[in-house]
N, CA and C atoms of all chains as a GROMACS GRO file, in nm:
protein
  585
    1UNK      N    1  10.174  11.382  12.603
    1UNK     CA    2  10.040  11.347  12.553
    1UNK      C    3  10.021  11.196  12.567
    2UNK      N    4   9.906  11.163  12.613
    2UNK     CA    5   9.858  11.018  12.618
    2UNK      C    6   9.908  10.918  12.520
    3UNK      N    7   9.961  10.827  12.524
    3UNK     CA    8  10.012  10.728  12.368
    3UNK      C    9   9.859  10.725  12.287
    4UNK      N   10   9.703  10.671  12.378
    4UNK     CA   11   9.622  10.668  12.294
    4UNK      C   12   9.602  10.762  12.219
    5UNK      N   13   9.547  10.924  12.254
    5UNK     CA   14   9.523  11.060  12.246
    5UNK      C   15   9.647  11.064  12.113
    6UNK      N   16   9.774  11.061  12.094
    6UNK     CA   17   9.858  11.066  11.978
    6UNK      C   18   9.848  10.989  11.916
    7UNK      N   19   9.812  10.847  11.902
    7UNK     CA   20   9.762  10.775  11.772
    7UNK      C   21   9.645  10.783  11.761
    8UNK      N   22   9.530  10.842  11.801
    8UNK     CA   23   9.370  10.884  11.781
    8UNK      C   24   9.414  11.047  11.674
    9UNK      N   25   9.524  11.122  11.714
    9UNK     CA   26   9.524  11.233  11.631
    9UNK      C   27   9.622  11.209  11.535
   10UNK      N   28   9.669  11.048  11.509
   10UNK     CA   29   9.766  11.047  11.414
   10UNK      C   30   9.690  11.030  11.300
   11UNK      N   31   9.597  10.863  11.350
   11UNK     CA   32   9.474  10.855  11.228
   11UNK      C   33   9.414  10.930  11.185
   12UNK      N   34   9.383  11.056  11.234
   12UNK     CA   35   9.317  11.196  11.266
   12UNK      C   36   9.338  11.244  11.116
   13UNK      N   37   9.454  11.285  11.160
   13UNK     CA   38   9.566  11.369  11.066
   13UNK      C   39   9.616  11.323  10.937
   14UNK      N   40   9.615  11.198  10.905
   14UNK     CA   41   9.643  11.089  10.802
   14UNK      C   42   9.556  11.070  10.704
   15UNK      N   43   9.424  11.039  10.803
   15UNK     CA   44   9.267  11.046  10.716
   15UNK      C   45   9.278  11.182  10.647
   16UNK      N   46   9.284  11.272  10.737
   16UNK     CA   47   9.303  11.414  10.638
   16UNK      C   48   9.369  11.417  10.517
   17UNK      N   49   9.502  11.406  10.549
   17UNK     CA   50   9.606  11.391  10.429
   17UNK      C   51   9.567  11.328  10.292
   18UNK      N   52   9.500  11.230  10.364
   18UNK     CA   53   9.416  11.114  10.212
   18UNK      C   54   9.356  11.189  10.152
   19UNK      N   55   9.219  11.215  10.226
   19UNK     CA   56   9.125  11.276  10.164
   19UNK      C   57   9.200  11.404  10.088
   20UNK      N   58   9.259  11.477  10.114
   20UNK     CA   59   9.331  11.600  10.043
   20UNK      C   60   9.414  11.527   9.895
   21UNK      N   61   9.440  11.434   9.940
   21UNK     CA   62   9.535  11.345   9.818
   21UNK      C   63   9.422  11.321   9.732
   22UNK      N   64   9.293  11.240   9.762
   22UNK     CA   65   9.227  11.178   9.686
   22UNK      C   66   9.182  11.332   9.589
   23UNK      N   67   9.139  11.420   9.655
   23UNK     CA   68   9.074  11.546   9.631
   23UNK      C   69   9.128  11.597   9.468
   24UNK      N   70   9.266  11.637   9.511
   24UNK     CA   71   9.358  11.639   9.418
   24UNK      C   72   9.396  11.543   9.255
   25UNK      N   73   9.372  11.423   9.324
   25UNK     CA   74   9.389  11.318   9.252
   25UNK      C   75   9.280  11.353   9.132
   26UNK      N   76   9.096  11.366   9.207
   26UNK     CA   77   9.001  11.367   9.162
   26UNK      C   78   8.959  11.508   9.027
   27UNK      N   79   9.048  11.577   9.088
   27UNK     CA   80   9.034  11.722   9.074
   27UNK      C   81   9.138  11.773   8.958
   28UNK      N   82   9.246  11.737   8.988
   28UNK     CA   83   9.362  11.786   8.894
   28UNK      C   84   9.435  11.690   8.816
   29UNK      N   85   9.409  11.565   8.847
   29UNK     CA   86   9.467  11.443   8.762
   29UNK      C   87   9.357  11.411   8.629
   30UNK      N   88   9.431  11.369   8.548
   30UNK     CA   89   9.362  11.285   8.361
   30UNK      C   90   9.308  11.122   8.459
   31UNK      N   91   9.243  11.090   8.339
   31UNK     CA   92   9.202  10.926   8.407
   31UNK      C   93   9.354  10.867   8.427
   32UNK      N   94   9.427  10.847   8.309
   32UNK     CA   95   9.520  10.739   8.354
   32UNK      C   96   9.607  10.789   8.529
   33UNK      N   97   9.650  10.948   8.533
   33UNK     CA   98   9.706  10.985   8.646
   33UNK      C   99   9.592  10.890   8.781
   34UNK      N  100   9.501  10.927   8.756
   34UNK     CA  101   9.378  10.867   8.868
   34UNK      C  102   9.392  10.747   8.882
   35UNK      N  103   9.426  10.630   8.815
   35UNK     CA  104   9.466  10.525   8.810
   35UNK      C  105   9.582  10.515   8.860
   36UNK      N  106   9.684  10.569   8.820
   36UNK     CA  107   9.804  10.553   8.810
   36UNK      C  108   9.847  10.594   8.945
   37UNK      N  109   9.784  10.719   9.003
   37UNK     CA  110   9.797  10.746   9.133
   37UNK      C  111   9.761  10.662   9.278
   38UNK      N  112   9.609  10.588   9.211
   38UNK     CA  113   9.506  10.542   9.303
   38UNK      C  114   9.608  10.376   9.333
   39UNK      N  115   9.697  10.296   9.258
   39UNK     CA  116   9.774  10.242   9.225
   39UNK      C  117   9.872  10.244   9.344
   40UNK      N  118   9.991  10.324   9.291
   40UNK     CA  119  10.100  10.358   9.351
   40UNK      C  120  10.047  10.367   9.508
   41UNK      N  121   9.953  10.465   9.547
   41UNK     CA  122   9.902  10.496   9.702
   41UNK      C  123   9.874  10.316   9.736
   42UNK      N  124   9.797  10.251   9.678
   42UNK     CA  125   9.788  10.164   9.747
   42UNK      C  126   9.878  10.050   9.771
   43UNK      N  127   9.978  10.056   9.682
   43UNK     CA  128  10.119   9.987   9.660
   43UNK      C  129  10.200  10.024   9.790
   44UNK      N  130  10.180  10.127   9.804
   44UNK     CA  131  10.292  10.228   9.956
   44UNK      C  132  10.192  10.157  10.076
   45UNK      N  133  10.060  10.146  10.100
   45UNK     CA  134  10.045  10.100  10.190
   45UNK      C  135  10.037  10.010  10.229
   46UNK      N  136  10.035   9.867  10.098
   46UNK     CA  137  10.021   9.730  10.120
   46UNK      C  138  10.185   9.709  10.172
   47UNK      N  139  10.265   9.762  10.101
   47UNK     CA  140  10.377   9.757  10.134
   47UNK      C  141  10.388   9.758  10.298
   48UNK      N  142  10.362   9.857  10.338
   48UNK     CA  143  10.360   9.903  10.525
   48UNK      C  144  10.296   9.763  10.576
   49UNK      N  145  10.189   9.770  10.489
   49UNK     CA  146  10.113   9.625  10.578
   49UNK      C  147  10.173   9.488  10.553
   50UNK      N  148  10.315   9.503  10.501
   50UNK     CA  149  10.352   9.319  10.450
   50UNK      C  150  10.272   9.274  10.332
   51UNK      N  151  10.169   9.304  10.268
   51UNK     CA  152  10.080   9.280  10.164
   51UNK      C  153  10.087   9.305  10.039
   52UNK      N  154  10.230   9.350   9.949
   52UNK     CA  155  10.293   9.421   9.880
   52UNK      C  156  10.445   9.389   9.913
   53UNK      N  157  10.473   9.306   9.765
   53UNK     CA  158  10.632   9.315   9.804
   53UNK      C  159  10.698   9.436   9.688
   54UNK      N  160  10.596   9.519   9.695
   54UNK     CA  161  10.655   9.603   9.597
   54UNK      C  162  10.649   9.643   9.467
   55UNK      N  163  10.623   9.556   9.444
   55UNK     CA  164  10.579   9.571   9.275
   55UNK      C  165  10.436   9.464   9.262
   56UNK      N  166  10.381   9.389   9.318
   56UNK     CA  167  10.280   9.309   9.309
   56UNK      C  168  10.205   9.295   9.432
   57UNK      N  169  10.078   9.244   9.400
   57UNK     CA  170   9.946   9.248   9.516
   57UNK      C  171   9.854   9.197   9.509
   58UNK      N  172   9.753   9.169   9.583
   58UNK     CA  173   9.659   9.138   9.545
   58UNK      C  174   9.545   9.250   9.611
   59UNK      N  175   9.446   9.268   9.503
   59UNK     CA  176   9.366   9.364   9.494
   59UNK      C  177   9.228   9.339   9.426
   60UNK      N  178   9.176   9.259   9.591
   60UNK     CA  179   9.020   9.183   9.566
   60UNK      C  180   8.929   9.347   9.476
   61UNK      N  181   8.971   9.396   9.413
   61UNK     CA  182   8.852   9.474   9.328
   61UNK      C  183   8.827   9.467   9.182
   62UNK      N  184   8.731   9.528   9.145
   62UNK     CA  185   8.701   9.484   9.018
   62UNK      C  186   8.737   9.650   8.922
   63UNK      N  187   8.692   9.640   8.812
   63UNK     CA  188   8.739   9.699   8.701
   63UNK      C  189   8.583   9.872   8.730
   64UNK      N  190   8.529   9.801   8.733
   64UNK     CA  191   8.408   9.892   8.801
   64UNK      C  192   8.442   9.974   8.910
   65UNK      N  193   8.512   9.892   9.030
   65UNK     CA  194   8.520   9.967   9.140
   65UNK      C  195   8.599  10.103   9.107
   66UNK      N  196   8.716  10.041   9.061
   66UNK     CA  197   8.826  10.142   9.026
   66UNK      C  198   8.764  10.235   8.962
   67UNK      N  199   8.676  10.248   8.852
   67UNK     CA  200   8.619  10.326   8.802
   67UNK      C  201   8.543  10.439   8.909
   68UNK      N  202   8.470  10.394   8.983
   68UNK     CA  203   8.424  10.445   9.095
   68UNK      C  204   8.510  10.527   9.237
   69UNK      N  205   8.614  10.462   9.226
   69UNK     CA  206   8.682  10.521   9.283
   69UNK      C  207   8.757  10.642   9.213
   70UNK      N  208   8.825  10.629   9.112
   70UNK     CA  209   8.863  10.700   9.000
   70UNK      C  210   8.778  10.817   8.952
   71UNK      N  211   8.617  10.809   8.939
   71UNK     CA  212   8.546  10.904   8.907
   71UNK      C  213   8.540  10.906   8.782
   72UNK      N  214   8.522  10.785   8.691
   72UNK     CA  215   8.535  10.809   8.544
   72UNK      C  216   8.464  10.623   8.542
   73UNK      N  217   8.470  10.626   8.383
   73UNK     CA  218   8.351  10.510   8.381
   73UNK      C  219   8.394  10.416   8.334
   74UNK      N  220   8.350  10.296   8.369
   74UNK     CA  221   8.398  10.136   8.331
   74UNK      C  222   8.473  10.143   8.224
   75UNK      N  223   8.435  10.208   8.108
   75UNK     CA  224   8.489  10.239   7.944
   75UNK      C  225   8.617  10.267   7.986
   76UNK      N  226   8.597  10.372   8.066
   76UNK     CA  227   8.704  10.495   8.057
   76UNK      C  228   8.841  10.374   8.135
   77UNK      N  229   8.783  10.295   8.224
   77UNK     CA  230   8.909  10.273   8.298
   77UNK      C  231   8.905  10.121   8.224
   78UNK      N  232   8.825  10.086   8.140
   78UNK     CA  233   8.919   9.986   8.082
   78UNK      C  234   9.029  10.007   7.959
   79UNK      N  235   8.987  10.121   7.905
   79UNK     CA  236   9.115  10.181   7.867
   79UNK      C  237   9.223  10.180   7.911
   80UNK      N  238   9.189  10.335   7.980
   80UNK     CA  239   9.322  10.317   8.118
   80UNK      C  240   9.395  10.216   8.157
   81UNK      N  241   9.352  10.071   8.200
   81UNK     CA  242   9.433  10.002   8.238
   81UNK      C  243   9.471   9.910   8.131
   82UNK      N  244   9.442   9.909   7.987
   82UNK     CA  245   9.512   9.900   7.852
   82UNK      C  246   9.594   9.995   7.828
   83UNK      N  247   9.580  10.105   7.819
   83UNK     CA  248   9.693  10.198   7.844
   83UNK      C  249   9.836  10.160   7.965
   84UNK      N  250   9.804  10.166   8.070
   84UNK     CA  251   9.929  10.145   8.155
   84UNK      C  252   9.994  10.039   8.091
   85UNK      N  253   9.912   9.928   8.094
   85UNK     CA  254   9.981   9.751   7.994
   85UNK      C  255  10.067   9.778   7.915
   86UNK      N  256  10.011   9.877   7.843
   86UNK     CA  257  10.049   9.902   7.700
   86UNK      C  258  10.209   9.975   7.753
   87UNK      N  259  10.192  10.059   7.786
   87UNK     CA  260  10.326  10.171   7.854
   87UNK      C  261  10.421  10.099   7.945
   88UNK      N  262  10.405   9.964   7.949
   88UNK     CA  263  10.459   9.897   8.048
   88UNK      C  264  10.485   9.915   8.184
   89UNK      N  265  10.378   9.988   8.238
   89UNK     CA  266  10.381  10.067   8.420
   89UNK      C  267  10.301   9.945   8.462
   90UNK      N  268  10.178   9.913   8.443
   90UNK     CA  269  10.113   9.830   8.549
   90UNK      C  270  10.062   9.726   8.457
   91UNK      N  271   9.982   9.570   8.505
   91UNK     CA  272   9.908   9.510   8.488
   91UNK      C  273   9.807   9.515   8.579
   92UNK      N  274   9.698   9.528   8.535
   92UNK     CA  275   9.606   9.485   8.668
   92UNK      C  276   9.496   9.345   8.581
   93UNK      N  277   9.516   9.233   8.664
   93UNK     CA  278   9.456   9.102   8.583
   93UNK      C  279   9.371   8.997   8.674
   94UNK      N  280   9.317   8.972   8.690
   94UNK     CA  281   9.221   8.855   8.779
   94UNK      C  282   9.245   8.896   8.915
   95UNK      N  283   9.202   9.015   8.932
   95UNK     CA  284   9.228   9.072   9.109
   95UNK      C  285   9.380   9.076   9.172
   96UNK      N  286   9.490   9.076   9.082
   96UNK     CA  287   9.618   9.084   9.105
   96UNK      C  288   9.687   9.208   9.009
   97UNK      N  289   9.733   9.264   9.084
   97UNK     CA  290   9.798   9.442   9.068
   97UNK      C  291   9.995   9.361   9.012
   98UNK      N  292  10.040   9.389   8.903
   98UNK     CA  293  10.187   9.386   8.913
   98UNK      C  294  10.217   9.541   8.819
   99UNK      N  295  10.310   9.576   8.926
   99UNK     CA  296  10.372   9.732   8.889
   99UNK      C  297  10.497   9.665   8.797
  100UNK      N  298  10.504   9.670   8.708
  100UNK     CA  299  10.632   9.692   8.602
  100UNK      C  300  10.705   9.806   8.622
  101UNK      N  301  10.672   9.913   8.659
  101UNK     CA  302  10.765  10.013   8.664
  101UNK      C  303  10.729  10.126   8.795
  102UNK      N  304  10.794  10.104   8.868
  102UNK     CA  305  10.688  10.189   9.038
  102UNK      C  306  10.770  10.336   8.969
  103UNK      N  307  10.839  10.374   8.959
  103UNK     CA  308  10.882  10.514   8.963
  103UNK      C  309  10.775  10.563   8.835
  104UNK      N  310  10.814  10.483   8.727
  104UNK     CA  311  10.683  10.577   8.587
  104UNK      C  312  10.582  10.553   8.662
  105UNK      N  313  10.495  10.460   8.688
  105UNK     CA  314  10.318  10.485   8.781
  105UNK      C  315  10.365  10.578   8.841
  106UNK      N  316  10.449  10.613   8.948
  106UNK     CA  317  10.422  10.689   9.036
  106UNK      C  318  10.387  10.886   8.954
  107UNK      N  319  10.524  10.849   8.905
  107UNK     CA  320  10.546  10.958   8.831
  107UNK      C  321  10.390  11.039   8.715
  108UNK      N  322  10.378  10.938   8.637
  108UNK     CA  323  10.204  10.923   8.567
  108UNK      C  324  10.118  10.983   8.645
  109UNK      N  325  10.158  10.916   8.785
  109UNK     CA  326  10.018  10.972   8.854
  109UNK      C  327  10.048  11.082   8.945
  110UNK      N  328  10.148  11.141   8.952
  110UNK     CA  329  10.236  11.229   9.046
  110UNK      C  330  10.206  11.225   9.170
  111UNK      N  331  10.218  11.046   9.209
  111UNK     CA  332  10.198  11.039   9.302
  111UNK      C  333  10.367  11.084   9.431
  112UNK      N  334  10.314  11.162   9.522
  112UNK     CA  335  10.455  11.167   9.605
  112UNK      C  336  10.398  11.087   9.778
  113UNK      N  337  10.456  11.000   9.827
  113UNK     CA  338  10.388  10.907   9.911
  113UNK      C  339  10.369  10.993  10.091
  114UNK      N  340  10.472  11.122  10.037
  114UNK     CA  341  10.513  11.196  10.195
  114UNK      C  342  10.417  11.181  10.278
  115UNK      N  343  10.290  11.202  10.238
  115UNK     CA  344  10.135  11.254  10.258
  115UNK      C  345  10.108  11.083  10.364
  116UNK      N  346  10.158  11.010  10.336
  116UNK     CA  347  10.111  10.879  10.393
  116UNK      C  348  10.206  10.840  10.513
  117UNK      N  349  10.307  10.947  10.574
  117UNK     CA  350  10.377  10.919  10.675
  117UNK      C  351  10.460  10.725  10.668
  118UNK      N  352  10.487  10.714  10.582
  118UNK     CA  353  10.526  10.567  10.584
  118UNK      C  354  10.668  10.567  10.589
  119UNK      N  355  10.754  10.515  10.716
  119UNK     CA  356  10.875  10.491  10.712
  119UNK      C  357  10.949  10.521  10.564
  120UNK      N  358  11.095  10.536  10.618
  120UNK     CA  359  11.150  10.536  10.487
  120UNK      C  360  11.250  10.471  10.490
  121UNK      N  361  11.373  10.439  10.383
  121UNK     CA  362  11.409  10.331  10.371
  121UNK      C  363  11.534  10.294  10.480
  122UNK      N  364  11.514  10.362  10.573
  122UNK     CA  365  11.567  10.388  10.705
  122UNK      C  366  11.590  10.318  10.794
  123UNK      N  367  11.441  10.324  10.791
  123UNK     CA  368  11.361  10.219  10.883
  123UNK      C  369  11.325  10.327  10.986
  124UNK      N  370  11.367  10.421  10.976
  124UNK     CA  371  11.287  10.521  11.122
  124UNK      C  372  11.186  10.612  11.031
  125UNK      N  373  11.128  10.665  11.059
  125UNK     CA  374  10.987  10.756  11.045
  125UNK      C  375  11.023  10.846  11.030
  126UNK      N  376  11.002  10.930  10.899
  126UNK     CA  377  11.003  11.060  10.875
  126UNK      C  378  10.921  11.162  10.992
  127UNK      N  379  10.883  11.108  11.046
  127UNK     CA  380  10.779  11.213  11.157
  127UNK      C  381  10.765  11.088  11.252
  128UNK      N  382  10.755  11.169  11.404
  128UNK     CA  383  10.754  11.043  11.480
  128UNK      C  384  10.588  10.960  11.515
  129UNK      N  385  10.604  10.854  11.468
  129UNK     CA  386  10.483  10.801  11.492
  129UNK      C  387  10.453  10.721  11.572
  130UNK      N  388  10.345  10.722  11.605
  130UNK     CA  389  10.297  10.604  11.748
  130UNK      C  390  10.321  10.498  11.740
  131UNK      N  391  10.418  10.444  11.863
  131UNK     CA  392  10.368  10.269  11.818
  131UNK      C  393  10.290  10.213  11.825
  132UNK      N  394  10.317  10.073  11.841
  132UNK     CA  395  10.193  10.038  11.888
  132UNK      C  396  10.166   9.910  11.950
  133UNK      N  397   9.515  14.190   8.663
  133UNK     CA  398   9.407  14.086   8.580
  133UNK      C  399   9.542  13.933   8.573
  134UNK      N  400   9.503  13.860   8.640
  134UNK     CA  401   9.574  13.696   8.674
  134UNK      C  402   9.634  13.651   8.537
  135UNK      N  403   9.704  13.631   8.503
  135UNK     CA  404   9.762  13.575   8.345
  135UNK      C  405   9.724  13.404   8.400
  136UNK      N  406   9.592  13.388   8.271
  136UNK     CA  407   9.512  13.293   8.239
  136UNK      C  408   9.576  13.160   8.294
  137UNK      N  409   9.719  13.140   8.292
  137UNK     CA  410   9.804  12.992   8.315
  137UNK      C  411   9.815  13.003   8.460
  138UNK      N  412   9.771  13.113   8.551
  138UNK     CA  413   9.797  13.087   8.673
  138UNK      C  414   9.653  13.089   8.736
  139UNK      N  415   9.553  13.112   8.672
  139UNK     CA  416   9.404  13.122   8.728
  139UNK      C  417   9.316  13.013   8.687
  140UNK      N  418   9.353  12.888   8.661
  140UNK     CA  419   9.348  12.788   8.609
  140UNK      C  420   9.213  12.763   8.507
  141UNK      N  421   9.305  12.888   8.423
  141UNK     CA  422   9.214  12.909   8.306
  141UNK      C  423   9.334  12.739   8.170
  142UNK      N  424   9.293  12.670   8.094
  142UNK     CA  425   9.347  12.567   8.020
  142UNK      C  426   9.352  12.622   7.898
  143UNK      N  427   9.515  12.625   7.882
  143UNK     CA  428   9.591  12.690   7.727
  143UNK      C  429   9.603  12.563   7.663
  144UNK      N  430   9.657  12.447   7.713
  144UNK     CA  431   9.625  12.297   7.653
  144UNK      C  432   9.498  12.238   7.618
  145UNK      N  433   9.476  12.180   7.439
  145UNK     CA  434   9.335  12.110   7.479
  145UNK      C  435   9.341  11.998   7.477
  146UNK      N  436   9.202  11.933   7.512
  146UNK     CA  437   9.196  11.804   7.526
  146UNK      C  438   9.212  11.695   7.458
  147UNK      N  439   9.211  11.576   7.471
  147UNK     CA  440   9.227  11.449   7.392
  147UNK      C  441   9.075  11.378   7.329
  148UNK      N  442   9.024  11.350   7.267
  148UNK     CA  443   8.897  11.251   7.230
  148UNK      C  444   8.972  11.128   7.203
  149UNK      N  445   8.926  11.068   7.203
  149UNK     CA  446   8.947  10.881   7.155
  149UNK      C  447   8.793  10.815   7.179
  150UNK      N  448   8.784  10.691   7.084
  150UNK     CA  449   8.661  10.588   7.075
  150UNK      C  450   8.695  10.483   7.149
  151UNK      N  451   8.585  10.438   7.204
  151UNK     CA  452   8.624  10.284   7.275
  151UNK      C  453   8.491  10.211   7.297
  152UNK      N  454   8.490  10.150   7.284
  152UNK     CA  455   8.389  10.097   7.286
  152UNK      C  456   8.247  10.138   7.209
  153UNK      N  457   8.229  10.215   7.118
  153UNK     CA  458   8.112  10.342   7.109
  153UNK      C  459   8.069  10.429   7.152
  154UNK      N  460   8.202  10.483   7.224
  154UNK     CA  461   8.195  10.612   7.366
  154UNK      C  462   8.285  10.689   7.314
  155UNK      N  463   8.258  10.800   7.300
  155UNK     CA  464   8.386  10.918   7.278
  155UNK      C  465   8.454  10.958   7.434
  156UNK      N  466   8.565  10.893   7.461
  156UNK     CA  467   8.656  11.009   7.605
  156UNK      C  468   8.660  11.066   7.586
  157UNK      N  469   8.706  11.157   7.678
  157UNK     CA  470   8.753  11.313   7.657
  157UNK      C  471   8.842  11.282   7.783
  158UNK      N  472   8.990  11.301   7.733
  158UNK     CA  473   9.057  11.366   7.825
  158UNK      C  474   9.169  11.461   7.848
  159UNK      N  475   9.162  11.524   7.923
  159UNK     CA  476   9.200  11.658   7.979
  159UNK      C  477   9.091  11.765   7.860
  160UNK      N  478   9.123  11.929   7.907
  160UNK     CA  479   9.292  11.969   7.977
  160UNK      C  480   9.262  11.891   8.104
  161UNK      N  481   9.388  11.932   8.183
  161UNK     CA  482   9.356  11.906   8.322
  161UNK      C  483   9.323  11.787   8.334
  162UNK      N  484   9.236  11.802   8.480
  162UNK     CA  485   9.176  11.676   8.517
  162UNK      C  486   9.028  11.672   8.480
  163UNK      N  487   9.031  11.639   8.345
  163UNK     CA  488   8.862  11.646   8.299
  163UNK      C  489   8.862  11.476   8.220
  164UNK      N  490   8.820  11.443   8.228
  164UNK     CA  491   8.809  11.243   8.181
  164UNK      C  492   8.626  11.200   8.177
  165UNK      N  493   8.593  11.242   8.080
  165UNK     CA  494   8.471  11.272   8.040
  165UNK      C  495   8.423  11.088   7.920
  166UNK      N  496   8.313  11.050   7.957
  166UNK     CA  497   8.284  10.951   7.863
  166UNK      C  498   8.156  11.017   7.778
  167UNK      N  499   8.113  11.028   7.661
  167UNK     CA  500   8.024  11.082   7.634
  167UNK      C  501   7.955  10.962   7.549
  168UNK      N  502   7.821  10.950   7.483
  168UNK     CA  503   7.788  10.932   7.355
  168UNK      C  504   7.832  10.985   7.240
  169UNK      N  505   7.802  10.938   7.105
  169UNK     CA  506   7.832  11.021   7.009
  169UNK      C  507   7.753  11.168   6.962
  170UNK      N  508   7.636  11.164   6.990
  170UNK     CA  509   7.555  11.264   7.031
  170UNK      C  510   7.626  11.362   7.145
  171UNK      N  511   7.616  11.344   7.239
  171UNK     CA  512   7.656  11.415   7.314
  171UNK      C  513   7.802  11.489   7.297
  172UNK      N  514   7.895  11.410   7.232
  172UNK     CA  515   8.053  11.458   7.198
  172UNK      C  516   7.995  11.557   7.056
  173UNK      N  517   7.949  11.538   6.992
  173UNK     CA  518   7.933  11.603   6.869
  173UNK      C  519   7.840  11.744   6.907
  174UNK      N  520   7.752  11.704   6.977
  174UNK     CA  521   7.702  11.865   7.010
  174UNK      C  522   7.764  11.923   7.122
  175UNK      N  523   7.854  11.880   7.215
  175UNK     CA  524   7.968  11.942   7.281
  175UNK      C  525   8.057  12.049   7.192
  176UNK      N  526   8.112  11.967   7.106
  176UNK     CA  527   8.200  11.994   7.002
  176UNK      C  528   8.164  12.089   6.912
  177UNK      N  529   8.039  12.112   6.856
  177UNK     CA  530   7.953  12.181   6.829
  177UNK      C  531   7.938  12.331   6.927
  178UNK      N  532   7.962  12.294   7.041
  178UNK     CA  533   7.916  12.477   7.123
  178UNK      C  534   8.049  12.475   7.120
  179UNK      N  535   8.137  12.453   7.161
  179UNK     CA  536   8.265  12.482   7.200
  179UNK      C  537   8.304  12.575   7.074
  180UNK      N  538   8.297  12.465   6.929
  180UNK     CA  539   8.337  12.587   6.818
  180UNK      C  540   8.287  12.675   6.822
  181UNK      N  541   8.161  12.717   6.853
  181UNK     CA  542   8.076  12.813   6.820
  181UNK      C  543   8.109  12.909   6.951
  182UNK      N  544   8.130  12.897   7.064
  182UNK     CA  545   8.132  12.944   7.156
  182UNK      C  546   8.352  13.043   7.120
  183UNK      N  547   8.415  12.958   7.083
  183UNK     CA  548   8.518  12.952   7.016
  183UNK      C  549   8.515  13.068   6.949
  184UNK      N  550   8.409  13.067   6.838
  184UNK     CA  551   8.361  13.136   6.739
  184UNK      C  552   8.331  13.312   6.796
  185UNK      N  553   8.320  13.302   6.862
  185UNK     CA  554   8.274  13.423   6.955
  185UNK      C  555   8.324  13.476   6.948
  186UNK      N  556   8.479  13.415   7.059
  186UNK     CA  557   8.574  13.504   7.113
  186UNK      C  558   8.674  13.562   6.978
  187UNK      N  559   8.666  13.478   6.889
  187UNK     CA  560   8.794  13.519   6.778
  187UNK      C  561   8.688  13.622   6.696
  188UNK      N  562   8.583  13.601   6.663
  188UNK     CA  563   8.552  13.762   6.612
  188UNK      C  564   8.503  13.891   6.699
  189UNK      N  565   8.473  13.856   6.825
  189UNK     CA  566   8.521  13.979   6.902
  189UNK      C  567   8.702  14.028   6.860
  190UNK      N  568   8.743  13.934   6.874
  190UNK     CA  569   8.945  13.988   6.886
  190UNK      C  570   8.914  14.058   6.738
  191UNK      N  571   8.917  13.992   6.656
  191UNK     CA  572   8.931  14.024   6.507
  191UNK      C  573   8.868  14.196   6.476
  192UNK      N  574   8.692  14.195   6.559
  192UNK     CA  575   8.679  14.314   6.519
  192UNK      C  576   8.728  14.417   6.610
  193UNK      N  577   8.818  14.368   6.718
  193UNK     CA  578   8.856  14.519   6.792
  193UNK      C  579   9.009  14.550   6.712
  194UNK      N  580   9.016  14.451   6.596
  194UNK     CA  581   9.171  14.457   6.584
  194UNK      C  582   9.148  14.610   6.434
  195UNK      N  583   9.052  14.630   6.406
  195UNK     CA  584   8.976  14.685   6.289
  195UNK      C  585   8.998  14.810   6.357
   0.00000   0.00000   0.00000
């Protein structure tokens, strides 16, 4: 298969995966899991991108967005992210994300990262992916 | 007939809390609800009553 044609059906296939994640997230997760999930996912990919050393980030959004993304309301997620503080899993503070505890967020939000094809601690790819 | 915990019928109930002058609601499930106080109180209101239903149907077939 073409190298382009396999990374056109990798993004393909990935976008899918999300959307099925987010679905789930939206659908079967409490607010804090929605947080807690919406979190962790983006922790796994800043990570991939160098932008994330793992436990900290920066995360130009606001308290609203998340809400919006989350599907629950400004109230609701300023709770929520008094809650995580509180539980010692996350801070989220002046557009900067620090995970205190990546396995409890993850766990909170049951998040499992498989779905995002992201190397593992290997360094080779659970599934073979395009370079690039 | 599906036993209720696998037809994602909710044997767990939910949480309320105040915040701000908003009643949450969250769960069962994935339900994360902000209401007014109006609105949580006459929620709360059908639910018993709706509640109310099903336990004196049970009660009078138990007769």
């Amino acid at each position: 298969m073409p190298e382009l044609t396999r990374k056109l059906w990798f993004s393909t296939l990935l976008d899918a995966a999300m959307h099925r994640a987010w679905l789930f997230r939206l659908g079967r997760l409490d607010a804090v899991g929605r947080v807690a999930h919406f979190l962790s996912e983006t922790n796994v990919r800043l990570v991939s991108a160098d932008l994330s050393d793992g436990t900290r980030f920066a995360l130009g959004i606001t308290q609203a967005d998340i809400s919006e993304i989350c599907g629950i309301t400004s109230v609701h997620a300023n709770r929520v992210l008094r809650q995580l503080r509180e539980e010692r899993l996350c801070i989220f503070r002046s557009s900067l994300v620090e995970i205190l505890d990546v396995e409890g967020l993850a766990r909170r939000g049951q998040f499992n990262p498989a779905y995002l094809y992201i190397e593992n601690k290997s360094g080779r790819p659970d599934i073979e992916r395009p370079t690039s | 007939m599906i036993p209720p915990e696998d037809s994602g019928v909710q044997l767990l109930p939910g949480k309320a809390s105040v915040e701000e002058g908003l009643v949450l609601l969250d769960g069962p499930d994935g339900v994360a609800v902000t209401m007014t106080a109006y609105a949580a109180s006459e929620t709360g209101k059908s639910l018993l009553e709706a509640a109310r239903l099903i336990e004196e149907k049970s009660d009078n077939e138990k007769l």
